[in-house]
VOGU-3710 file (C-alpha; in Angstrom, 3 decimals, decimal comma):
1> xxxxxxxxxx> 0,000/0,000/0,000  1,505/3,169/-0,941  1,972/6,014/1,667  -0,264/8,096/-0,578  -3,159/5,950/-0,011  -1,832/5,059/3,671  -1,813/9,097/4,545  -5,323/9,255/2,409  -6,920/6,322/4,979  -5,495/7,570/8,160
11> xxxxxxxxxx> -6,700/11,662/7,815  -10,081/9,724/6,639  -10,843/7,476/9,468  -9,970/10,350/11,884  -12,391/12,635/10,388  -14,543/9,881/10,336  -14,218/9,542/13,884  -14,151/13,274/14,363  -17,400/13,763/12,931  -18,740/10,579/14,480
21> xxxxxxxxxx> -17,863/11,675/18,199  -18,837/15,108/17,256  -22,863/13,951/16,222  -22,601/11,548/19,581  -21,867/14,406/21,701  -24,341/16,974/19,804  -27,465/14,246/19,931  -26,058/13,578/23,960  -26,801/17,033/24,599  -29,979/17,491/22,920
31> xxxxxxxxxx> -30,635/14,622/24,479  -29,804/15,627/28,046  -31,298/19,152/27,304  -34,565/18,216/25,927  -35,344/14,590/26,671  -37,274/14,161/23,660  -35,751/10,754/22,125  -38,495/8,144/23,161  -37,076/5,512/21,068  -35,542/3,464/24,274
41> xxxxxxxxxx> -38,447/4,042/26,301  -39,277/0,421/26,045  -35,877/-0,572/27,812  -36,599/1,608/30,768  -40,571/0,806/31,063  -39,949/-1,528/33,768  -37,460/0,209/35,582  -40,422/3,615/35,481  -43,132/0,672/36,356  -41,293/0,553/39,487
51> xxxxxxxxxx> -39,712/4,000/39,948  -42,189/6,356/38,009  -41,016/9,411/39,769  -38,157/11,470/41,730  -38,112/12,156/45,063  -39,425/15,087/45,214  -42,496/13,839/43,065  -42,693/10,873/45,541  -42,819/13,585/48,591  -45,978/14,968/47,181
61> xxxxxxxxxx> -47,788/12,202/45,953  -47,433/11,126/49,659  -48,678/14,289/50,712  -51,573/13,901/48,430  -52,165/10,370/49,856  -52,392/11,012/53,129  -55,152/13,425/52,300  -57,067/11,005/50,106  -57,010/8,812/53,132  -57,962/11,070/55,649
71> xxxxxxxxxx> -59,672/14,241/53,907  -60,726/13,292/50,575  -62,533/15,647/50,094  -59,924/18,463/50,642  -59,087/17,484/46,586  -61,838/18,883/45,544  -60,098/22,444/46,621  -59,325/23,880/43,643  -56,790/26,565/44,623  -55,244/23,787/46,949
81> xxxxxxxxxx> -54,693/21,479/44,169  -53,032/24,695/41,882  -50,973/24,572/44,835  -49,533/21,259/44,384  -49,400/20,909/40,688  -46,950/24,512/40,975  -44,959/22,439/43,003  -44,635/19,572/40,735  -43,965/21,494/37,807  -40,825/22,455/39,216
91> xxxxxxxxxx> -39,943/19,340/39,025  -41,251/18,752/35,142  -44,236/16,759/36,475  -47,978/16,518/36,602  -51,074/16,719/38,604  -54,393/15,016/37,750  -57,477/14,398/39,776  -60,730/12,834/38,678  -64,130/12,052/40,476  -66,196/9,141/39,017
101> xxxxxxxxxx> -65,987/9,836/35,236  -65,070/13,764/35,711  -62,205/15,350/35,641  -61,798/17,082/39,093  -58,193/18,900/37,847  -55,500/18,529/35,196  -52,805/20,161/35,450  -51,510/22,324/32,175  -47,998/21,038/31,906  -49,148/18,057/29,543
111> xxxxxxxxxx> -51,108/19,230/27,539  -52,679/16,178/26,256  -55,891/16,046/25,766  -56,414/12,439/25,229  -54,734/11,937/28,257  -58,119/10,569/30,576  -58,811/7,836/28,257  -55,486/6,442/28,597  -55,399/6,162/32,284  -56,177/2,823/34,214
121> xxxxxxxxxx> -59,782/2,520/35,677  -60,257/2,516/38,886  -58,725/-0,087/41,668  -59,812/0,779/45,094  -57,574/-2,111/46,749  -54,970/-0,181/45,277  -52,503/-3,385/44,160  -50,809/-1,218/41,265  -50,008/2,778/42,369  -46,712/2,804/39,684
131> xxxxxxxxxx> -46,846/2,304/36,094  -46,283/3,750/32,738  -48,866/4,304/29,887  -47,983/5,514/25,706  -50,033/8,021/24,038  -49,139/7,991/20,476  -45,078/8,535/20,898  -44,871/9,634/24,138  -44,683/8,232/27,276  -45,074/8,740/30,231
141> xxxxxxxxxx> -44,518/7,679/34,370  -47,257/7,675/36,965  -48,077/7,326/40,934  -51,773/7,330/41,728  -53,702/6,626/44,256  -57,709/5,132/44,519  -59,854/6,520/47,560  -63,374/7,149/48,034  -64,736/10,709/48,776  -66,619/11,054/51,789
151> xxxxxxxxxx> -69,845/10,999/50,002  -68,657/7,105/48,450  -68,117/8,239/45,062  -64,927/7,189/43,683  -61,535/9,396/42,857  -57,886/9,085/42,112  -55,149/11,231/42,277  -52,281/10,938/39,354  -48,471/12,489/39,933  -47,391/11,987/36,080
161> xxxxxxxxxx> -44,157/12,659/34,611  -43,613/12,370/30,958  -40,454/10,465/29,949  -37,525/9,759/27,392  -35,416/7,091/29,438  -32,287/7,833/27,054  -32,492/11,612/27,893  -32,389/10,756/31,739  -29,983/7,948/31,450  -27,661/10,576/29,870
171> xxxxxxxxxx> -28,457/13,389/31,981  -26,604/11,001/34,439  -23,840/9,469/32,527  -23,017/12,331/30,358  -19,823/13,414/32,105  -19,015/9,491/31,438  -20,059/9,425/28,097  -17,972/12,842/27,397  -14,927/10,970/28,633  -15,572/8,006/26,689
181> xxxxxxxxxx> -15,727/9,505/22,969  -12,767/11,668/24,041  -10,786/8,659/24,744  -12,285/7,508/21,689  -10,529/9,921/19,781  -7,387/9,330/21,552  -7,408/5,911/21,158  -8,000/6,301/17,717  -5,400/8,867/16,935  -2,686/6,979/18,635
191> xxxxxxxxxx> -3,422/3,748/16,421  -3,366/5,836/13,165  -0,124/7,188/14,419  0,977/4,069/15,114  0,514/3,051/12,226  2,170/5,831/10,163  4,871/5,569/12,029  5,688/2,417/11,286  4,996/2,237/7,901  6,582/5,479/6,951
201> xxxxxxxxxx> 8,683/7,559/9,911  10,412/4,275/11,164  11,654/3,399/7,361  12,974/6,832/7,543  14,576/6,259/10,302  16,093/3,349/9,395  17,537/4,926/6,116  18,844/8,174/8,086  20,926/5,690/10,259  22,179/4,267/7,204
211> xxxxxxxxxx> 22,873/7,519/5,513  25,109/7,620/8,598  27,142/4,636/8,036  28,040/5,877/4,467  29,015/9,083/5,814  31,215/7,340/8,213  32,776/5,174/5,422  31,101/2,008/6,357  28,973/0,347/3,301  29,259/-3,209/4,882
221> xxxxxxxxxx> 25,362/-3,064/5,314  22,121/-4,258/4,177  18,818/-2,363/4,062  15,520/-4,319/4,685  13,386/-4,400/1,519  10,092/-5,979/2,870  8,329/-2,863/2,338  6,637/-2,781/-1,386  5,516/1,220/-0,739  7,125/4,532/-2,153
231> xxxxxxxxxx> 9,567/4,220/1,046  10,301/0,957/0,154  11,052/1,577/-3,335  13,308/4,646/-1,960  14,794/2,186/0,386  15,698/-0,256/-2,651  16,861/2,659/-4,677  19,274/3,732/-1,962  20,354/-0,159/-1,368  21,298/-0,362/-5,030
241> xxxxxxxxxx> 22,992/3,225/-4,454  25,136/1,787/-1,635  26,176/-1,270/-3,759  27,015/0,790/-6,738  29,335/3,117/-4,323  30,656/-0,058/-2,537  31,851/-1,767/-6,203  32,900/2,092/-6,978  35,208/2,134/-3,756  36,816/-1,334/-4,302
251> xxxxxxxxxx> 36,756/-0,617/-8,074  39,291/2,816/-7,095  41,039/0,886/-4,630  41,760/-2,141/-7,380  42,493/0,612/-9,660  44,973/2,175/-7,244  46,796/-1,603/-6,893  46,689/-1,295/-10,830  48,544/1,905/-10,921  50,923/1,553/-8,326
261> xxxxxxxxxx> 51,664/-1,610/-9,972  51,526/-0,489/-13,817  54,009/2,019/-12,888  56,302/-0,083/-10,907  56,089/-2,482/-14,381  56,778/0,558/-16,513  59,557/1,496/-14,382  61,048/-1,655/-14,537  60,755/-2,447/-18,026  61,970/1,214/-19,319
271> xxxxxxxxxx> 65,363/1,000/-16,644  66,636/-2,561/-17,798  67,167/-1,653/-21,609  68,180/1,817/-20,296  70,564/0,414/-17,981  72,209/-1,835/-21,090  72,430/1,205/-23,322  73,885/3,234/-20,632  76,310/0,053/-19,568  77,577/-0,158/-23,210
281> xxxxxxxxxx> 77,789/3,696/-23,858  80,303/3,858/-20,484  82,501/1,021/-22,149  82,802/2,923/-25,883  83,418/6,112/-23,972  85,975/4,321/-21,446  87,512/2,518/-24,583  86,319/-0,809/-23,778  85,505/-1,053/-27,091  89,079/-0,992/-28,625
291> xxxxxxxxxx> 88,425/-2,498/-32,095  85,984/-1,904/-35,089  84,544/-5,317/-34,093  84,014/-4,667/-31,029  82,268/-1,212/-31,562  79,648/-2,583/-34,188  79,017/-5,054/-31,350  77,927/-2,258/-29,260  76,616/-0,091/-31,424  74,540/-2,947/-32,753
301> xxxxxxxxxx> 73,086/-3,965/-29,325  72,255/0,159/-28,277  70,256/0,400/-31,593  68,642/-3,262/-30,516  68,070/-2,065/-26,776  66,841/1,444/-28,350  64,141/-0,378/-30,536  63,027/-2,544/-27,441  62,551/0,899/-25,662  61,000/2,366/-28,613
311> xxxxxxxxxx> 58,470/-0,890/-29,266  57,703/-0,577/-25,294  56,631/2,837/-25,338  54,717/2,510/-28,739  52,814/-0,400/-26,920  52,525/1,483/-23,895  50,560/4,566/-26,056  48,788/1,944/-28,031  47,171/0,258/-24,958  46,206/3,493/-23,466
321> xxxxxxxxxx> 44,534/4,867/-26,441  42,647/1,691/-26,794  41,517/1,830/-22,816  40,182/5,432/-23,513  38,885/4,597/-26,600  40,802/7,434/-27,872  41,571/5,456/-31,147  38,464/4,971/-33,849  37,919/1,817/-35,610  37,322/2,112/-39,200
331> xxxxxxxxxx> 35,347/-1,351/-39,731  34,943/-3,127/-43,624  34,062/-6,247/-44,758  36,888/-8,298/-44,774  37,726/-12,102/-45,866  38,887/-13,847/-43,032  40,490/-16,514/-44,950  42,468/-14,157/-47,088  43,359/-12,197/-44,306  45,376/-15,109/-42,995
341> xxxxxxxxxx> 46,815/-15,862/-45,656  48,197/-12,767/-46,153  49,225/-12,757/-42,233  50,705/-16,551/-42,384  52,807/-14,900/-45,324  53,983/-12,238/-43,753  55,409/-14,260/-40,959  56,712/-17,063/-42,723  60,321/-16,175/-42,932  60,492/-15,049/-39,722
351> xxxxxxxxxx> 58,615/-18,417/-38,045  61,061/-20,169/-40,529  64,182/-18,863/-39,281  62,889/-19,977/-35,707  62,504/-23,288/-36,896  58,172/-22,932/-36,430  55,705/-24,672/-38,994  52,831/-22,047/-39,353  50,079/-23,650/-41,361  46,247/-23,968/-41,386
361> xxxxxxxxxx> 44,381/-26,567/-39,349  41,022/-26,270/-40,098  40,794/-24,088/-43,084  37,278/-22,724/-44,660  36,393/-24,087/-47,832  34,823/-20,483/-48,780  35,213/-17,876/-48,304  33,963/-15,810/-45,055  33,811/-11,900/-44,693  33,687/-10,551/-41,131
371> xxxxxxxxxx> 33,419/-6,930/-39,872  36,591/-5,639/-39,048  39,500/-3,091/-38,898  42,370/-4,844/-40,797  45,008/-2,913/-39,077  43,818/-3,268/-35,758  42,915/-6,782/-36,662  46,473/-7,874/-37,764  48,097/-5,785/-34,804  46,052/-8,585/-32,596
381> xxxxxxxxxx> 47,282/-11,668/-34,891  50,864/-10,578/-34,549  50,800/-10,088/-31,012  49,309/-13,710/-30,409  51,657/-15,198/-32,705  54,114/-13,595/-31,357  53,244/-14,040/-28,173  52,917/-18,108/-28,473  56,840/-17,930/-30,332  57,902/-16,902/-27,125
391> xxxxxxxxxx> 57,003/-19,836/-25,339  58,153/-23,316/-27,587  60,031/-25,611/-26,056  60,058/-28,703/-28,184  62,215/-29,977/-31,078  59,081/-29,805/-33,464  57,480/-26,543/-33,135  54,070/-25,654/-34,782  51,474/-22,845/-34,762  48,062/-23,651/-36,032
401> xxxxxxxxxx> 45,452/-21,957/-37,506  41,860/-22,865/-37,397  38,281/-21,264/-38,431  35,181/-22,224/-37,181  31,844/-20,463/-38,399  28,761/-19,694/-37,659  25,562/-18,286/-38,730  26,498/-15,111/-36,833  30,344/-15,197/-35,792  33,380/-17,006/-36,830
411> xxxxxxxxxx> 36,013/-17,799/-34,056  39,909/-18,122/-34,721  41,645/-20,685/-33,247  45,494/-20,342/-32,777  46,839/-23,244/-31,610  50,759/-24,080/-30,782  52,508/-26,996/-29,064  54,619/-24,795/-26,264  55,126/-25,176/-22,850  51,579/-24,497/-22,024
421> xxxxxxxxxx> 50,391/-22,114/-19,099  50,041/-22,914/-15,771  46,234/-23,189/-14,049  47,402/-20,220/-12,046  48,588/-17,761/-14,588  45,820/-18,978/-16,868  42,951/-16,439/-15,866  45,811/-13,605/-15,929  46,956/-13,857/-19,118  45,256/-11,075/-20,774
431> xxxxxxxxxx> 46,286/-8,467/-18,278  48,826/-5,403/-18,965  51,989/-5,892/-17,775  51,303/-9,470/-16,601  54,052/-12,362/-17,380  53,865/-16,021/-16,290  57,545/-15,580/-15,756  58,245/-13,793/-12,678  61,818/-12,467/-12,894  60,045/-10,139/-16,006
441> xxxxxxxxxx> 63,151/-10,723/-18,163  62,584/-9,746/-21,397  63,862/-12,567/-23,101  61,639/-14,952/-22,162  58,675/-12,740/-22,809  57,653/-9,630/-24,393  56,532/-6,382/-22,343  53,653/-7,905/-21,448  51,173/-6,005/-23,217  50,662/-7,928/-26,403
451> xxxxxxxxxx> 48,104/-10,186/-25,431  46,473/-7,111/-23,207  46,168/-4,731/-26,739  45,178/-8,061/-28,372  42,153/-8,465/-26,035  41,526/-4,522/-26,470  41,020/-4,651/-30,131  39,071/-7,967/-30,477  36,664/-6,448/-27,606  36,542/-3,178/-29,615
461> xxxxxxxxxx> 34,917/-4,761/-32,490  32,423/-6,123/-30,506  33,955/-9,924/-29,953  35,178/-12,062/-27,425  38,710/-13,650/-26,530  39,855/-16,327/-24,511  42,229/-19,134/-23,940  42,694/-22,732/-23,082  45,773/-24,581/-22,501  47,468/-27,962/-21,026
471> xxxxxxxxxx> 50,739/-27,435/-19,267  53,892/-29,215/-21,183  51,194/-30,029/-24,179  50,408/-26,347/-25,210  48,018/-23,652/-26,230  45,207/-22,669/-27,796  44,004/-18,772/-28,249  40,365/-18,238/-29,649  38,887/-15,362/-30,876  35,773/-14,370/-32,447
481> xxxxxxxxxx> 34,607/-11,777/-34,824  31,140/-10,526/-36,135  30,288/-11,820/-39,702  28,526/-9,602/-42,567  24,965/-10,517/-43,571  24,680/-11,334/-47,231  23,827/-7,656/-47,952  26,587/-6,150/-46,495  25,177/-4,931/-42,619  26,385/-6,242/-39,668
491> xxxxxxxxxx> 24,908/-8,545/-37,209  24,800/-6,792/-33,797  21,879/-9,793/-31,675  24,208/-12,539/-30,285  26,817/-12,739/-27,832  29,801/-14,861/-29,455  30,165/-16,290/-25,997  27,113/-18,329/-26,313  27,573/-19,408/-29,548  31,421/-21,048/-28,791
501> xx> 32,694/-20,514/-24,999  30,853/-23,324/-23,847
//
C-alpha cells in the first residue's frame, strides 16, 4: 500500500471519527437538554413501572395520599390542588385528579388532551399505584392513588411525569459518556499514528541511520526491503545506491593496486634496456671497445636495446589509447580466410628462421567476410603469434590456424605446441603488464602487453577472446569476430560467448 493511499486512509478514518464523536456528543446534549428521544423508552418501562417518579415527586404524591385517606374531600379544593401541581412542575411533572368519570383537575404542563382515556380505571384495593402508559409517541410515568370521597363516590389522584429514558440515562452518565468519545478519539489517533509511524517515519529512520554509516565510510550493510511502498522503493533505490558506491570504492582501490603496480612495471621495463644502453655507452666512452669489431658489437646492441625501448613505449601509447577509446575503428568487410593468408605470409620467414611450422588446421572451404578493422585486426594476430613464439620448447614446433563459423560469428583458433600455461597464470593472461615468468626478463617474454592490446582490439569490435591450454602439451588462443549478412550490414543480436565458450 503506498503512503499516498496510507496518509489518504489515516486523515479519513480520523475525520470519520471526528465527525462521528462530534454527532454523539451533539445528539447527547440534545438529548440531556430536551429529553425528547423516546425511542428506548421500552428498555426503561420496567425500571419507570417501578420507579415512576423522583423524590421530590414521591414527597408529594405522599402528601396527596395522606389526604385522600384522611380528607378526601380536601381534593376537591381547587386553589389547593393549583398549589400542588406549581410544586410539581418544578420538578417537570404533573397533577391530575378525577371524580367518578369527571375530571376534578388537570394540570396544564401536559397538555394532552387524550390523556383521561389512557389512564387505568379505577382499583380501590390499590394493588398497582406505579406504572407507565404511551399516548401515540410519548410516554409517560405515573403514581396514583384510589380513595373514596366522603360521600362514596370514587376518585384518584395521578403524579405523572412524561419520559424519554435515554435523555435521563444521559443526563446522568453524560460526564461518562464525554470521557468516553474523548478517549475515543485518543485511542484512535494513537493507532493511526501508530501506524504511520511504522509504515513510513520508522523506514525513515532506518535509512537516516544508514545515511550515517556511508558518511562514516562504512557500506558493509544491508537495508531491509520488505516494504513494497514509495519508502520501500526509496529504500531499494538507496540499497542499489550503496552497492554501486561499494563496487565504486573497491573498483578505485583495485584501480589504485593497478597503478601503483603499472608504474612499478613501466619502471622496470623502461630501466633494464636503459641500464644496457647506458652500460655499453660507459665502455665505448671508457675505450672498452678498442676495435671496429668490437664497436659494431655495441653499437649494434644500443640500436637493438633502443628499438626494445622504442616498441615498449609505442605499446605502452597503443594500450592506453585503446583503454580510452581514444583510437576509432574504421570497420569493412573483410575475408577472413584471405586475411590469414596474407598474415601466415607475412610471418613465414620469420617463423622459418625460428625453426616454427605455421600452417592452417582447419581451413574454410569459402570464403567468409567478417566486420573488421584490418590494421587493428592484424596488430592482434601478430601479437598472439608472437606471443605463443615466445614460449616453444620442443624440437618440433608448430602454430596452427583454425576457423570455425557460424551463422552469426566465426572464431579463430590459434593453436601451438609450447610449454603451455600454468592453471594459475591462466585467468591472468590477458592483463597489462602481466608475465607467467616472474623475474620479467625480457627474453623470455615480451613487455607484457601484447596479449592485453590483443584483447583490447578484439573487444573493440564487438567480440570475445579467450584461452585454453594444457601445461607441457600447449596452447590454444580463440577469438571471435562478427560476420557480414549477405547484404553487407552487420549482425549486432548474439553474444559470441554463447555461440562457442561453452
Amino acid at each position: 500500500m503506498s503512503i499516498r493511499i496510507k496518509l489518504l486512509l489515516s486523515y479519513t478514518g480520523m475525520l470519520l471519527v471526528s465527525l462521528l464523536v462530534f454527532a454523539l456528543t451533539a445528539s447527547l446534549f440534545t438529548i440531556a437538554a430536551t429529553g425528547d428521544i423516546h425511542s428506548f423508552r421500552d428498555f426503561y418501562k420496567v425500571h419507570y413501572q417501578l420507579n415512576p417518579l423522583t423524590e421530590e415527586e414521591e414527597s408529594i404524591f405522599l402528601e396527596l395520599k395522606y389526604l385522600a385517606k384522611n380528607e378526601p374531600d380536601e381534593l376537591m379544593n381547587q386553589e389547593l390542588l393549583q398549589d400542588y401541581d406549581f410544586k410539581l412542575k418544578t420538578v417537570r411533572a404533573g397533577l391530575y385528579v378525577r371524580r367518578e368519570s369527571n375530571q376534578v383537575f388537570e394540570s396544564h404542563t401536559f397538555n394532552q388532551p387524550e390523556l383521561e382515556e389512557h389512564l387505568p380505571p379505577y382499583e380501590l384495593d390499590n394493588h398497582h399505584i406505579r406504572d407507565t402508559f404511551n399516548i401515540g409517541e410519548r410516554f409517560y410515568a405515573y403514581a396514583k392513588f384510589d380513595f373514596r370521597y366522603s360521600d362514596g363516590a370514587k376518585g384518584s389522584v395521578y403524579v405523572i411525569h412524561e419520559r424519554s429514558p435515554f435523555g435521563e440515562v444521559t443526563r446522568k452518565l453524560l460526564p461518562m459518556i464525554v470521557v468516553l468519545l474523548i478517549g475515543i478519539i485518543v485511542i484512535a489517533n494513537a493507532m493511526l499514528y501508530r501506524w504511520i509511524t511504522r509504515s513510513v517515519v520508522k523506514p525513515l529512520n532506518l535509512l537516516r541511520s544508514s545515511t550515517e554509516h556511508i558518511v562514516e565510510g562504512n557500506l558493509l550493510f544491508a537495508l531491509d526491503l520488505r516494504s513494497k511502498d514509495e519508502i520501500g522503493l526509496l529504500n531499494e533505490a538507496f540499497e542499489n545506491m550503496r552497492k554501486r558506491l561499494y563496487e565504486s570504492v573497491q573498483l578505485r582501490l583495485q584501480d589504485e593496486e593497478n597503478r601503483k603496480e603499472l608504474i612499478s612495471n613501466i619502471s622496470h621495463d623502461l630501466r633494464t634496456p636503459i641500464t644496457n644502453i647506458k652500460g655499453y655507452i660507459e665502455g665505448i666512452r671508457d675505450g672498452v671497445a678498442d676495435t671496429p669489431e668490437k664497436m659494431d658489437k655495441y653499437v649494434n646492441i644500443i640500436y637493438s636495446k633502443t628499438i626494445d625501448l622504442d616498441k615498449l613505449v609505442d605499446e605502452l601509447f597503443l594500450y592506453s589509447k585503446l583503454d580510452l577509446k581514444q583510437i576509432p575503428f574504421l570497420f569493412e568487410n573483410v575475408s577472413i580466410v584471405s586475411f590469414l593468408d596474407d598474415c601466415m605470409d607475412e610471418l613465414h620467414y620469420e617463423m622459418e628462421e625460428k625453426g616454427i611450422l605455421l600452417k592452417w588446421g582447419e581451413r574454410p572451404s569459402r570464403d567468409i567476410e567478417v566486420v573488421a578493422d584490418l590494421e587493428k585486426l592484424k596488430r592482434a594476430m601478430l601479437n598472439i603469434i608472437g606471443n605463443a613464439q615466445n614460449f616453444m620448447n620442443k624440437k618440433d614446433k608448430f602454430i596452427l590456424i583454425s576457423v570455425q563459423a557460424s551463422p552469426e560469428w566465426v572464431t579463430v583458433e590459434i593453436q601451438d605446441n609450447g610449454m603451455g600455461i600454468s592453471s594459475e597464470d591462466l585467468p591472468h593472461i590477458f592483463e597489462r603488464f602481466y608475465r607467467a615468468e616472474r623475474s620479467r626478463n625480457s627474453s623470455t617474454g615480451g613487455s607484457g602487453l601484447g596479449l592485453a592490446i590483443a584483447r583490447q582490439i578484439i573487444e573493440g569490435h564487438g567480440g570475445s577472446i579467450w584461452v585454453s591450454s594444457e601445461l607441457g602439451v600447449g596452447t590454444s588462443f580463440y577469438f571471435t569476430l562478427r560476420r557480414t549478412k549477405d547484404l553487407g550490414g552487420t549482425h549486432t543480436d548474439d553474444n559470441p560467448d554463447s555461440d562457442h565458450r561453452g
